[in-house]
RODO-2510 file (C-alpha; in nm, 4 decimals, decimal comma):
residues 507
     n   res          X          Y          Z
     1     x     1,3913    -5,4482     6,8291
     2     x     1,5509    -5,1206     6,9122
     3     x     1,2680    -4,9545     7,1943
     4     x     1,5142    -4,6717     7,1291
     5     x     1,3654    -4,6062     6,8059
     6     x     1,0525    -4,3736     6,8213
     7     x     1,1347    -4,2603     7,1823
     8     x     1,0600    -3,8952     7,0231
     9     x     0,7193    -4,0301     6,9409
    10     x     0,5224    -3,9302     7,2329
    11     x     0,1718    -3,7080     7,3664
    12     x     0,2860    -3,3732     7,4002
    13     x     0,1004    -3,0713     7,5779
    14     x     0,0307    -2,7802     7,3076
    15     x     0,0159    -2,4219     7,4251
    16     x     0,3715    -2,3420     7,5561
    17     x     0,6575    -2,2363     7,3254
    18     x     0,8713    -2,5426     7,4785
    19     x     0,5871    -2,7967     7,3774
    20     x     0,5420    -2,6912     7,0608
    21     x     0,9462    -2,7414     6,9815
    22     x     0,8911    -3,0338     7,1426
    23     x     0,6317    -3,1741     6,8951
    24     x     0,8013    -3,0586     6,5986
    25     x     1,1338    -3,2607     6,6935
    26     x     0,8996    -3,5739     6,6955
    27     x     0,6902    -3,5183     6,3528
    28     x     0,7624    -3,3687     6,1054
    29     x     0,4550    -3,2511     6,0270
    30     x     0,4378    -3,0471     6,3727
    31     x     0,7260    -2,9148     6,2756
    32     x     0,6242    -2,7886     5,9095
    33     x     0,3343    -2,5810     6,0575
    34     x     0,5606    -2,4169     6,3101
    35     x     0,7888    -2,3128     6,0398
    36     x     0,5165    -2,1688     5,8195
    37     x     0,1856    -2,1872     5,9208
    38     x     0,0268    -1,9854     5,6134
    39     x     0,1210    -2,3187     5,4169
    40     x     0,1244    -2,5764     5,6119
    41     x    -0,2552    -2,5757     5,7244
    42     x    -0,4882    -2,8414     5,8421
    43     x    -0,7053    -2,7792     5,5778
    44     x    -0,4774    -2,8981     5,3490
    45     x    -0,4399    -3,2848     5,4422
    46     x    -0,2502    -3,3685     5,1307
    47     x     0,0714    -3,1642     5,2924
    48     x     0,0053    -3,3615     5,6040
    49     x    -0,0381    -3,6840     5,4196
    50     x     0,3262    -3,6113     5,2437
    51     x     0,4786    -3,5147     5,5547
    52     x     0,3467    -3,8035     5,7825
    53     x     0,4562    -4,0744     5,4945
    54     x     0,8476    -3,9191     5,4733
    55     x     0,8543    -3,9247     5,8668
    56     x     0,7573    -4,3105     5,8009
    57     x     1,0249    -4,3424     5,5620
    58     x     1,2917    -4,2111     5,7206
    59     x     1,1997    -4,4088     6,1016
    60     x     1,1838    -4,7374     5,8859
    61     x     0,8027    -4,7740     5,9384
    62     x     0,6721    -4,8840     5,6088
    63     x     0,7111    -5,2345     5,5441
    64     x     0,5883    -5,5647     5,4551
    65     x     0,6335    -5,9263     5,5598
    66     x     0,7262    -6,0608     5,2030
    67     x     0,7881    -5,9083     4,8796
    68     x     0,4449    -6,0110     4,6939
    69     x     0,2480    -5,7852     4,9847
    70     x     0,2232    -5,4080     4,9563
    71     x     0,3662    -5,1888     5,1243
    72     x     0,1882    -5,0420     5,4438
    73     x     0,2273    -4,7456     5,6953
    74     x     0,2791    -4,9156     6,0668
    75     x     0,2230    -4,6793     6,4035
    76     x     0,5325    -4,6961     6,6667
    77     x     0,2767    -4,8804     6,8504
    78     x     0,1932    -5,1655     6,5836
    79     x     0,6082    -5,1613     6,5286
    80     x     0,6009    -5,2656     6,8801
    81     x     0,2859    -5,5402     6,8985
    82     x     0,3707    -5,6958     6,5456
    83     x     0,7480    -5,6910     6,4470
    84     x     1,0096    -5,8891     6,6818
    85     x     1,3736    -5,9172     6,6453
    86     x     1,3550    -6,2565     6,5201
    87     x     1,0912    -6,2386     6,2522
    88     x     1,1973    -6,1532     5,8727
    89     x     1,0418    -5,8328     5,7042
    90     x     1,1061    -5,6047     5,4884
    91     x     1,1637    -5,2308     5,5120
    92     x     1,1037    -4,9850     5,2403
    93     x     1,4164    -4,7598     5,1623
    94     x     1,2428    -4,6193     4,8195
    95     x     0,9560    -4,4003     4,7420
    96     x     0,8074    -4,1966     4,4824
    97     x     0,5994    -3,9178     4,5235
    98     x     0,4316    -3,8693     4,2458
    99     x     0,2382    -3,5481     4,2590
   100     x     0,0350    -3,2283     4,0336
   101     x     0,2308    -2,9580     4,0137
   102     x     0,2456    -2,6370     4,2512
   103     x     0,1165    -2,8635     4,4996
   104     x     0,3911    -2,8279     4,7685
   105     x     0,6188    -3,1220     4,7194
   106     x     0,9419    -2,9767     4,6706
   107     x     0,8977    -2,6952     4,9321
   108     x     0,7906    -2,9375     5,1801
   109     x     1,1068    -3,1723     5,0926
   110     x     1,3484    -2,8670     5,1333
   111     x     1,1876    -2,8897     5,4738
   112     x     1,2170    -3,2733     5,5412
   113     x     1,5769    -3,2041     5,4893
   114     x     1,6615    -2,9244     5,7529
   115     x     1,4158    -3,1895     6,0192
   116     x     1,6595    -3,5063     5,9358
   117     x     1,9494    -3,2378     5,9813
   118     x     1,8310    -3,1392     6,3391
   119     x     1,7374    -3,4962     6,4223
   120     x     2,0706    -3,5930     6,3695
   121     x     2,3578    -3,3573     6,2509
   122     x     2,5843    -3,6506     6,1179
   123     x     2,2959    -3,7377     5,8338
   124     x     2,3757    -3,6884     5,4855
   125     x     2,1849    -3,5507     5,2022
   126     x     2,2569    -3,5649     4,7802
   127     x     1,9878    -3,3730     4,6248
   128     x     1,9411    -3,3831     4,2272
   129     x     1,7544    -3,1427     4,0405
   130     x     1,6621    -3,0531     3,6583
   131     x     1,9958    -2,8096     3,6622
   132     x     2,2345    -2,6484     3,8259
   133     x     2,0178    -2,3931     3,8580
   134     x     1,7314    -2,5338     4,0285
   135     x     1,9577    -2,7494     4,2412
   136     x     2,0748    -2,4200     4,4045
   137     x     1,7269    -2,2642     4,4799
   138     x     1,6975    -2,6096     4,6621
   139     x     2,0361    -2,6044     4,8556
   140     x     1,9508    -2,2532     4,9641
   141     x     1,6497    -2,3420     5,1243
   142     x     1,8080    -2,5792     5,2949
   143     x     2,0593    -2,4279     5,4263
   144     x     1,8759    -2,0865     5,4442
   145     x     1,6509    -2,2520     5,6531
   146     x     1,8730    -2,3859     5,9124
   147     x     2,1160    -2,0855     5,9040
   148     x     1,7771    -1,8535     5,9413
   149     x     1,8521    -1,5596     6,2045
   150     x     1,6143    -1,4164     6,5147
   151     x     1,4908    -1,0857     6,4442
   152     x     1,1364    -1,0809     6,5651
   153     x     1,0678    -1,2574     6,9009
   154     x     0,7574    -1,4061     6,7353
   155     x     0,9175    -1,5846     6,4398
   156     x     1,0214    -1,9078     6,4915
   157     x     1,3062    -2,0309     6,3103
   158     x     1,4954    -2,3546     6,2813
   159     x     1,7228    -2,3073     6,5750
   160     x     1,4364    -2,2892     6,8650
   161     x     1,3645    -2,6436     6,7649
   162     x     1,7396    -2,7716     6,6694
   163     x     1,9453    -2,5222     6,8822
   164     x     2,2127    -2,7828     6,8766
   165     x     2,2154    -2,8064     6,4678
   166     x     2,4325    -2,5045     6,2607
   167     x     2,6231    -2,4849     5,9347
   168     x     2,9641    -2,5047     5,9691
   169     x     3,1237    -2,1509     5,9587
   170     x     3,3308    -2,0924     5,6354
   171     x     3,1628    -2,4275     5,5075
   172     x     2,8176    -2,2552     5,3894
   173     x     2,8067    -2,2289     4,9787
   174     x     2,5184    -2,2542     4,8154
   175     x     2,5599    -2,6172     4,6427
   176     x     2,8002    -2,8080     4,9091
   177     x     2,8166    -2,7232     5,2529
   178     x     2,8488    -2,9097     5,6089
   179     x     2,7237    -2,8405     5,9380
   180     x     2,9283    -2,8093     6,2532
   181     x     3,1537    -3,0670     6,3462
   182     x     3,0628    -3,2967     6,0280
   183     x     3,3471    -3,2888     5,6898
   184     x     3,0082    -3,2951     5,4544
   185     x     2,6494    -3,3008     5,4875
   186     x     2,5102    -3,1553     5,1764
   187     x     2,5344    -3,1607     4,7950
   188     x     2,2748    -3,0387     4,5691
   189     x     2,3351    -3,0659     4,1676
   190     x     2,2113    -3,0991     3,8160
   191     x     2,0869    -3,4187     3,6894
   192     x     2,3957    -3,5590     3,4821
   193     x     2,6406    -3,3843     3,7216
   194     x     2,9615    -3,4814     3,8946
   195     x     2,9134    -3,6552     4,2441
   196     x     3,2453    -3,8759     4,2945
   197     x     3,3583    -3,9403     4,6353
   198     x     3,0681    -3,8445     4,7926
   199     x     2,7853    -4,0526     4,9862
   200     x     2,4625    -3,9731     5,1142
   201     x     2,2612    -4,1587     5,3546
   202     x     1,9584    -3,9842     5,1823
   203     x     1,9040    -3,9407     4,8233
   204     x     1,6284    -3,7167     4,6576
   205     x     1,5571    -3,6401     4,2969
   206     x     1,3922    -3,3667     4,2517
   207     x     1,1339    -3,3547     3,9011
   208     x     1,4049    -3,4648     3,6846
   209     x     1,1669    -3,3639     3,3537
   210     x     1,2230    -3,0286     3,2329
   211     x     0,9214    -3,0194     2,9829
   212     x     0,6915    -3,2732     2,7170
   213     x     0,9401    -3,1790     2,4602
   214     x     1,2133    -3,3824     2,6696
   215     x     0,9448    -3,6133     2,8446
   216     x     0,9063    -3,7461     2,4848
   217     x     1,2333    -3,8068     2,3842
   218     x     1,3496    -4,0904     2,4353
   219     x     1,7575    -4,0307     2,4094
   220     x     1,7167    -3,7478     2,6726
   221     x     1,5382    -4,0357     2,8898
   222     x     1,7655    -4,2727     2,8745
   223     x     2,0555    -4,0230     2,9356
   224     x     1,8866    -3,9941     3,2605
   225     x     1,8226    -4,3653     3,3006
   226     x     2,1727    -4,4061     3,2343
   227     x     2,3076    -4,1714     3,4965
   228     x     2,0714    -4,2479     3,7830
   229     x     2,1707    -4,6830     3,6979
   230     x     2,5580    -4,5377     3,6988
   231     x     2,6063    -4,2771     3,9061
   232     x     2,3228    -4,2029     4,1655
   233     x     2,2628    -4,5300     4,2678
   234     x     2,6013    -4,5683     4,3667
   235     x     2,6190    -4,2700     4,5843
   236     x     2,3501    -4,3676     4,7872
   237     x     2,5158    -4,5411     5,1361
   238     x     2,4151    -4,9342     5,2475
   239     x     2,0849    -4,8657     5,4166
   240     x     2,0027    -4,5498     5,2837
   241     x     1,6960    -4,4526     5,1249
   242     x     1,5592    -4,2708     4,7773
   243     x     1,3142    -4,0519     4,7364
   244     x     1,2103    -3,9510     4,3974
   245     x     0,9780    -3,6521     4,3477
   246     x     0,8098    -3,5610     3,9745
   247     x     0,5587    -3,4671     3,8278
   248     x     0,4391    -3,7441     3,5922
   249     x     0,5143    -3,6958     3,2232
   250     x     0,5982    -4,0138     3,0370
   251     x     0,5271    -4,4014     3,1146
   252     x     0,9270    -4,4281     3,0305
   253     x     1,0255    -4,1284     3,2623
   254     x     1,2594    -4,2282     3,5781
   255     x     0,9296    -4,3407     3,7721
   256     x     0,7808    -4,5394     3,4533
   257     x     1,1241    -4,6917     3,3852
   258     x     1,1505    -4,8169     3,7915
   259     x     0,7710    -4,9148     3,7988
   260     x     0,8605    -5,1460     3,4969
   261     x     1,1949    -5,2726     3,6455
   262     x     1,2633    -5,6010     3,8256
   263     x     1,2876    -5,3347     4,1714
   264     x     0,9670    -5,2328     4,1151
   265     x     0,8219    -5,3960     4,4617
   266     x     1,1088    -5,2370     4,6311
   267     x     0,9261    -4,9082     4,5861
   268     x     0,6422    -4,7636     4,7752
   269     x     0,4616    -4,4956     4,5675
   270     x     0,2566    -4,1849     4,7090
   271     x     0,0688    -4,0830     4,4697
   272     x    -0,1856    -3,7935     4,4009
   273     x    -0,4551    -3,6356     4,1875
   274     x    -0,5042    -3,2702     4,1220
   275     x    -0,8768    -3,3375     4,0808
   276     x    -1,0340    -3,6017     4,2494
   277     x    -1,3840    -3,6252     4,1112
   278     x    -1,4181    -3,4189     3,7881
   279     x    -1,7992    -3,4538     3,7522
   280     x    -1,8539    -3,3212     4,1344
   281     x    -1,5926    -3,0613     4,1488
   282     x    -1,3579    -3,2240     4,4273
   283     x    -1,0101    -3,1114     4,4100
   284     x    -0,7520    -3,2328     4,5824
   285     x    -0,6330    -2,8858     4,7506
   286     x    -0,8841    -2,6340     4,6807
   287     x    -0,6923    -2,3464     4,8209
   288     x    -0,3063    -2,4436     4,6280
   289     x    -0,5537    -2,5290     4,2855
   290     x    -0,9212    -2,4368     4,1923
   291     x    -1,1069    -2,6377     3,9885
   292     x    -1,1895    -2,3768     3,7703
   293     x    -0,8128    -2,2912     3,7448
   294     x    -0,7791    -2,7390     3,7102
   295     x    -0,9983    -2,6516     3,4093
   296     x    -0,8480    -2,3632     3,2534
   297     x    -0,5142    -2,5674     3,2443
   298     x    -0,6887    -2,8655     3,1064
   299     x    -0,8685    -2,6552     2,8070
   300     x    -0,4957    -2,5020     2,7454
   301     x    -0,2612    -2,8145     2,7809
   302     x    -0,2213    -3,1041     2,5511
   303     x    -0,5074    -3,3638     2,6402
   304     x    -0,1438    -3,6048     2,7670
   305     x     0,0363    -3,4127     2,9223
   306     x    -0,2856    -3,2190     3,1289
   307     x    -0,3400    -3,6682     3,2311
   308     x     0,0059    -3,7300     3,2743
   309     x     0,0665    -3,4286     3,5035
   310     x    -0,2270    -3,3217     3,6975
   311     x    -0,3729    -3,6731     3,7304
   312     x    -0,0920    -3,8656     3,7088
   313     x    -0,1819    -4,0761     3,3961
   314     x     0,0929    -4,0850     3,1860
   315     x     0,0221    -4,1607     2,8354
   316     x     0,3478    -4,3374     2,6219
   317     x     0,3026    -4,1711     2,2677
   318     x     0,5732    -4,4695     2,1458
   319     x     0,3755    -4,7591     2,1201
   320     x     0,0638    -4,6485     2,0656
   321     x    -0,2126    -4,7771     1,8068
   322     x    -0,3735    -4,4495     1,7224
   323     x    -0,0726    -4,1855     1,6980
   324     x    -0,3102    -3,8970     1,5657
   325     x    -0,6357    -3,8438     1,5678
   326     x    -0,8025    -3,5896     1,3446
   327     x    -1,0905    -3,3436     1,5062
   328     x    -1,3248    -3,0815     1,3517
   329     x    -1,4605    -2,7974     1,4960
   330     x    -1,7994    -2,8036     1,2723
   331     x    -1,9791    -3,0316     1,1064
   332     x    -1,9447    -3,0008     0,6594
   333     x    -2,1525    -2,7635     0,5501
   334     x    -2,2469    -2,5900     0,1907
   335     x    -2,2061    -2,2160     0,1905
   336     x    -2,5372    -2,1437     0,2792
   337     x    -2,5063    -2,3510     0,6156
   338     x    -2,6988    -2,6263     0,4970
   339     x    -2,5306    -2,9697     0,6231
   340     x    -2,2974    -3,1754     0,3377
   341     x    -2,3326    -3,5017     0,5340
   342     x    -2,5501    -3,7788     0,3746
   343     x    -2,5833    -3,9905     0,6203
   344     x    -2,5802    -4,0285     0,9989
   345     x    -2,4919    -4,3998     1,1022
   346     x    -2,4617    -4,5877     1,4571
   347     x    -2,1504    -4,8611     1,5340
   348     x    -2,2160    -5,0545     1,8781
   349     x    -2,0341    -5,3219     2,0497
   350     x    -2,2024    -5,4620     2,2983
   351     x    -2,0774    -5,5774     2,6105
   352     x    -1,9489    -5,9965     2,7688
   353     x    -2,1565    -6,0099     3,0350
   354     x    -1,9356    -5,8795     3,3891
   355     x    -1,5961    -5,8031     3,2121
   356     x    -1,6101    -5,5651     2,8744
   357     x    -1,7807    -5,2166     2,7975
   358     x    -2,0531    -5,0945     2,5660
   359     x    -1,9182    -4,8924     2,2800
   360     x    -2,1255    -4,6917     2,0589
   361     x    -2,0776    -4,4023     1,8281
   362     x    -2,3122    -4,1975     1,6240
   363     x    -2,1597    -4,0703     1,3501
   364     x    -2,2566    -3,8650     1,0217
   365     x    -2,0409    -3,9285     0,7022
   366     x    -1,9416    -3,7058     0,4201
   367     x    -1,7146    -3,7542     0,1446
   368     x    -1,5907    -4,0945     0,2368
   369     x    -1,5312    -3,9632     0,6050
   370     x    -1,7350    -4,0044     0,8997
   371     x    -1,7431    -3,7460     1,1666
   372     x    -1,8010    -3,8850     1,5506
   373     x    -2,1189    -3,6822     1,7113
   374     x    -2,1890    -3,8622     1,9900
   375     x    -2,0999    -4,1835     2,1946
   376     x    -2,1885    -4,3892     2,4555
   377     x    -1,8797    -4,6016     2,6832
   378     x    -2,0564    -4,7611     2,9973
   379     x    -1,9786    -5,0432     3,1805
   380     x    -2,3365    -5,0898     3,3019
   381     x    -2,5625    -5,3381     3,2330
   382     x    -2,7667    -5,4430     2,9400
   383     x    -3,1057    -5,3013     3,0844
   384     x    -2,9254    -4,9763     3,1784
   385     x    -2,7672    -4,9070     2,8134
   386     x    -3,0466    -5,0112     2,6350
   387     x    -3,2680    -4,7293     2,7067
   388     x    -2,9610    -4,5288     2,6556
   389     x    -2,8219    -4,5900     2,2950
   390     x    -3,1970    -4,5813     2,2208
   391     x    -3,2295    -4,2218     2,3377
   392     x    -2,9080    -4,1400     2,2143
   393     x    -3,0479    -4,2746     1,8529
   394     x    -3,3170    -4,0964     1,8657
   395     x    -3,2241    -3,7611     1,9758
   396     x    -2,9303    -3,7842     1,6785
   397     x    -3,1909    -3,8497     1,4344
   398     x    -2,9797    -4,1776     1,3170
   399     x    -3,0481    -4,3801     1,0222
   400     x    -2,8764    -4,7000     1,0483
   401     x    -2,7442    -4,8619     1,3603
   402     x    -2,5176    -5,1725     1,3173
   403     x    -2,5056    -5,3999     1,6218
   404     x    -2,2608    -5,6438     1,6544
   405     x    -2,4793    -5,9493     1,7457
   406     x    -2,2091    -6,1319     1,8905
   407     x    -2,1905    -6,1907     2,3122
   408     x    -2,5862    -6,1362     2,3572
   409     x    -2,5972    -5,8597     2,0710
   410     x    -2,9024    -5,9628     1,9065
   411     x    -3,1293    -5,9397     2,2489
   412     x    -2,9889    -5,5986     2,2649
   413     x    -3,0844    -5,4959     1,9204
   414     x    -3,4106    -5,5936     1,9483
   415     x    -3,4923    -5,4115     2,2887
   416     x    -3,3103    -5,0668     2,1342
   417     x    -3,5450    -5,1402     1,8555
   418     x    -3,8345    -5,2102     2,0888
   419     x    -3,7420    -4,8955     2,3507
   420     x    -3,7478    -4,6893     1,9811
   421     x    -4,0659    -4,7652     1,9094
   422     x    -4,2225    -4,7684     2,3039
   423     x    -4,0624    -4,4635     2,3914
   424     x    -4,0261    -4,2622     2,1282
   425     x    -4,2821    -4,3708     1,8886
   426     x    -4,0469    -4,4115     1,5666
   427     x    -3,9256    -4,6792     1,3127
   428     x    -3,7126    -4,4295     1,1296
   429     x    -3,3633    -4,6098     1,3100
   430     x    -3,3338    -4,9291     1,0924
   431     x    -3,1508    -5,1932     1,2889
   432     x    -2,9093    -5,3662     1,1792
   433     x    -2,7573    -5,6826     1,3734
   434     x    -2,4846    -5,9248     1,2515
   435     x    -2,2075    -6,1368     1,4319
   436     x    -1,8503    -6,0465     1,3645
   437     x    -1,6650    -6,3152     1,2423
   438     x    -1,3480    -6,1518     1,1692
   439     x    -1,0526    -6,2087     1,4430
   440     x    -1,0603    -5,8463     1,6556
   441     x    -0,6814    -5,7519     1,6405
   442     x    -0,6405    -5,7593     1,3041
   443     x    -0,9422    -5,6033     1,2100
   444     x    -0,8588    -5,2866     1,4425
   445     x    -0,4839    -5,3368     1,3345
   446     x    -0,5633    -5,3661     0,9856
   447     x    -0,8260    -5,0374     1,0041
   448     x    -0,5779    -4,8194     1,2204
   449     x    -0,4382    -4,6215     0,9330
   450     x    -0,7867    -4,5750     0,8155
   451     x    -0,9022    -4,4338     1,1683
   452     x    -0,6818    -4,2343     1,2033
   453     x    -0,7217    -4,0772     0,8067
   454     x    -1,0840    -4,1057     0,7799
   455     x    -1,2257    -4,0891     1,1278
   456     x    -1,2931    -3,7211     1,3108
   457     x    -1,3768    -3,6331     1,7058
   458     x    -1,5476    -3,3161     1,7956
   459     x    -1,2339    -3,0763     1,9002
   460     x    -1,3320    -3,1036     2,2593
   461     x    -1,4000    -3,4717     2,2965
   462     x    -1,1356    -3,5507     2,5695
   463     x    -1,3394    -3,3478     2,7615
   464     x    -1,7008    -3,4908     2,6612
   465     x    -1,5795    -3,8366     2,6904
   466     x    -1,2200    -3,8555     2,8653
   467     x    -1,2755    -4,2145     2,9620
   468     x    -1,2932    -4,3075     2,6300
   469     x    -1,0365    -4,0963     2,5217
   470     x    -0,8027    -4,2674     2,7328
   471     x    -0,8973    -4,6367     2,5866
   472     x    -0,8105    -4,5107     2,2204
   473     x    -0,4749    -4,2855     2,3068
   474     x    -0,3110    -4,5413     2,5638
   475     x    -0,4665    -4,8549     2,3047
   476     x    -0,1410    -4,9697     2,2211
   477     x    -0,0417    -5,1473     1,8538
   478     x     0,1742    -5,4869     1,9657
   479     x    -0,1420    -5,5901     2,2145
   480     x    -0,1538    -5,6086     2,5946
   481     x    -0,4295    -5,4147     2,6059
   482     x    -0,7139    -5,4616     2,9198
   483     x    -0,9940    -5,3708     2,6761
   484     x    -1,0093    -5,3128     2,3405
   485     x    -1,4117    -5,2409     2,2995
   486     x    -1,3575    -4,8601     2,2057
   487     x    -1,0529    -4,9135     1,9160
   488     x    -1,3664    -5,2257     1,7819
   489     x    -1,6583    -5,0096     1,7886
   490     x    -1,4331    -4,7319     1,6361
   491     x    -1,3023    -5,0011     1,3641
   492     x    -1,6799    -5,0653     1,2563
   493     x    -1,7203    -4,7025     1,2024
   494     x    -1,4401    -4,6601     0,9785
   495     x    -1,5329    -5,0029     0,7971
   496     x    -1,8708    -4,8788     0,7201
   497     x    -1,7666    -4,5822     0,5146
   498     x    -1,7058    -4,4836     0,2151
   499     x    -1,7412    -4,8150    -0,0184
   500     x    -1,7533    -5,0153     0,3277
   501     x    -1,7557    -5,3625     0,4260
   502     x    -2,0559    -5,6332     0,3103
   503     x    -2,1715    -5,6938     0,6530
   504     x    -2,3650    -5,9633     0,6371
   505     x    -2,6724    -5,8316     0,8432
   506     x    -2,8928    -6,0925     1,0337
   507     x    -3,2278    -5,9179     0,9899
***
C-alpha cells in the first residue's frame, strides 16, 4: 500500500493562522468552515457528514472486500491495520447524494471542487447541470472561488490555503477554463450538451430534474438516461469517480434507473431526510429548514413529490395500482346540515402473526359510495390492536364491522366484541366474522377500478395516516409488492357497498 497516501491526514494545533491552513489542506471539512464559517457550522452535522464522506471518496477510503458487502467508510488508520497490497478489495468510485432541497449540497460541492483543485492542480473536473444556465452559476463558483482576491486582512480566501493553485491567465471563462500550467481543468455544461474530446478524472451531476412535470415523463428521462449511458460515462477517465447529486423525484430518475441497474453495488449512496421524526419534531437541519416551514411545504406540495423530495421516497406514478384516489372535504349532507349517509361500516384485516399489518377502516356510505373516516394500520400485536379498533368502533359510532376471520381473525373478533362490551358497555357494533376464500390479487385487482370510483379519503389523509398512504400510492398493479394488507382491507370496503358482496358471515 501507498503510506504516501493520507500523509496530509495528521493532528494539527488550532489557534494560529498557519494551522488552520494547515487543517483545511487535510479535510475538507476544515477547510469548508474556514471558507465560510456562517454556513459551515458544527451545529449542522449533516454538512460535515457530506463533506467527510466526499473526502472519503476522493482518498479511495470507502470500500468493501467483495461485491455482496456494503459499502463502508475506513479511517487512514484502519486503511493501514486492515488492507495490504496483496489482498483483493474493492474501492468505490460512485456515489449518490441524495439529499432535501436547500440543504447545502451543491454549494458545498462547488467547494469540494476548488479543495481537489488545490490538492492537486493537474485534477480534472466535468460538471453537468439542469442547463446551461445553472452550469455557469456552478463554474463561477468554482472558479470565483479560487480566483477570489485579498481585500480585508481578515478574510480568508482560497489562496492562503492553496497559494500554489491559480487560474490560468487569459484561460478564465465562465464554462471552460484551466489553471496554471495545466491545457484544461474545468468544464461545466447542460445536461444533453457537447463534451467531445474532453476527460475528467472527476465527474459530478448536478440535480439533473428540472421539475415533477419532467420527473414524470418518461421520454425526457430516458433522454437523460440516454446521454449519461452515451456520453458522460465515456468522459469520465479509467479510475475516476462519479458523483451524482439530486434531489429525489422519480423511482426512474438517473438515481432510480442506476439503483435498478446491474451497477447498482458499484454505488455507495448518502442519503438524507429533511425530517427525521415527524411525530417528535426532529429535523434534520433545524437552522437551513424548520419544521414548521417542513410542514408548510408538505400542506402546499403534491403528497409525491413533498415524499420523493424532502424524504427521499420517490413514488413511480407508472405502475401503480391505485392511479387516483378521490377525497372529500365534508361528509354528504342535506341542506339543513343533517348527514345523507345511511350507514357507517368497519373493514379489518387482521394481521399473520410476526410478518403482516392490521388494516382497518371505518367508513360511512352514501349513495353507493363509502367515505373513509377513520383507520387503523399497526404492526403491533393482537392484544395491542384489539383494544384499539374497539375504541376506534366505538368512538365512530359504527354499525357493522366485518372481520376477516382468516390468520387468527375470529379470536380477534370476539375480544373487539368482548373489549365493546367491557369497556364501553355497548352491543350496538354487530360483528361480523367470515374467512376470505377468494385468491387476494385478484380480488384487489379486480376491485381497483371500483376503489378508485367509489372509495373517498378525508382531503388531508396523507397527513393523518402517511404510512398508509404510502402502502396504497406505491401498491403497484403487476405484483411485487412487500405487503398488500392496506389495498385488502380497502378492497372489502369497496366490496361491501352499494349492492355488495354475499359474505358469507360465520356468526
Amino acid at each position: 500500500m501507498n503510506k504516501n497516501l493520507f500523509t496530509e491526514f495528521k493532528q494539527t494545533t488550532t489557534g494560529k493562522a498557519a494551522d488552520k491552513y494547515e487543517a483545511a489542506r487535510s479535510y475538507f471539512w476544515d477547510f469548508c468552515k474556514l471558507m465560510n464559517p456562517k454556513f459551515y457550522k458544527d451545529d449542522r452535522p449533516h454538512l460535515k457528514e457530506i463533506a467527510d464522506t466526499l473526502q472519503a471518496l476522493y482518498e479511495g477510503r470507502i470500500r468493501k472486500f467483495n461485491a455482496d458487502e456494503p459499502w463502508k467508510i475506513y479511517t487512514p488508520e484502519e486503511i493501514d491495520a486492515l488492507f495490504g497490497d496483496d489482498e483483493e478489495y474493492l474501492i468505490c468510485k460512485n456515489m449518490m447524494l441524495n439529499i432535501p432541497p436547500r440543504h447545502g449540497k451543491s454549494y458545498t460541492l462547488a467547494m469540494f471542487a476548488q479543495w481537489v483543485f488545490g490538492k492537486n492542480r493537474e485534477n480534472s473536473v466535468i460538471t453537468v447541470s439542469y442547463n446551461d444556465t445553472l452550469a455557469t452559476r456552478f463554474s463561477a463558483a468554482v472558479r470565483d472561488g479560487i480566483d477570489a482576491t485579498k481585500i480585508d486582512k481578515n478574510w480568508v480566501i482560497f489562496n492562503d490555503v492553496f497559494p500554489s493553485t491559480h487560474i490560468k491567465d487569459g484561460d478564465g471563462a465562465k464554462q471552460i477554463w484551466a489553471l496554471e500550467g495545466s491545457y484544461f481543468n474545468y468544464l461545466g455544461t447542460g445536461f444533453g450538451g457537447t463534451i467531445t474530446g474532453i476527460g475528467c478524472k472527476i465527474g459530478i451531476i448536478d440535480d439533473p430534474v428540472k421539475n415533477a412535470e419532467e420527473a414524470y415523463n418518461d421520454n425526457a428521462l430516458e433522454k437523460q438516461w440516454l446521454w449519461y449511458t452515451d456520453t458522460f460515462l465515456s468522459r469520465i477517465e479509467e479510475g475516476g469517480i462519479q458523483i451524482i447529486n439530486m434531489t429525489r423525484w422519480s423511482t426512474k430518475d438517473l438515481c432510480g434507473r442506476l439503483q435498478d441497474s446491474e451497477d447498482a453495488a458499484d454505488w455507495y449512496e448518502l442519503k438524507m431526510k429533511a425530517c427525521l421524526d415527524e411525530a417528535n419534531k426532529i429535523m434534520l437541519c433545524p437552522s437551513l429548514m424548520s419544521f414548521k416551514s417542513y410542514l408548510k411545504k408538505k400542506r402546499m406540495a403534491s403528497p409525491d413529490i413533498h415524499e420523493a423530495n424532502y424524504q427521499q421516497e420517490p413514488v413511480d406514478v407508472q405502475g401503480k395500482l391505485y392511479t387516483t384516489i378521490k377525497t372529500y372535504t365534508e361528509l354528504p349532507k342535506d341542506e339543513r346540515g343533517k348527514p345523507l349517509y345511511t350507514r357507517i361500516f368497519n373493514y379489518t384485516d387482521t394481521a399473520n402473526t410476526g410478518k403482516d399489518f392490521l388494516c382497518s377502516f371505518n367508513a360511512v356510505e352514501f349513495d353507493g359510495e363509502a367515505y373513509i373516516i377513520n383507520a387503523l394500520y399497526s404492526a403491533e400485536p393482537m392484544e395491542v390492536t384489539e383494544p384499539e379498533l374497539a375504541k376506534m368502533l366505538y368512538e365512530d359510532s359504527v354499525n357493522d364491522a366485518i372481520i376477516e376471520s382468516n390468520n387468527g381473525g375470529r379470536g380477534f373478533g370476539r375480544n373487539v366484541e368482548r373489549i365493546l362490551w367491557e369497556t364501553y358497555r355497548t352491543k350496538s357494533v354487530v360483528i361480523h366474522q367470515f374467512y376470505q376464500s377468494q385468491n387476494k390479487q385478484a380480488r384487489i385487482l379486480s376491485n381497483a377500478t371500483n376503489v378508485m370510483k367509489n372509495v373517498y379519503f378525508p382531503v388531508n389523509w396523507h397527513n393523518r395516516w402517511p404510512e398508509l398512504y404510502k402502502a396504497i400510492m406505491k401498491y403497484k398493479a403487476k405484483g411485487g409488492n412487500k405487503f398488500d394488507d392496506v389495498p385488502d382491507a380497502l378492497t372489502g370496503i369497496a366490496e361491501n357497498i352499494g349492492e355488495g358482496a354475499e359474505l358469507e358471515f360465520l356468526m
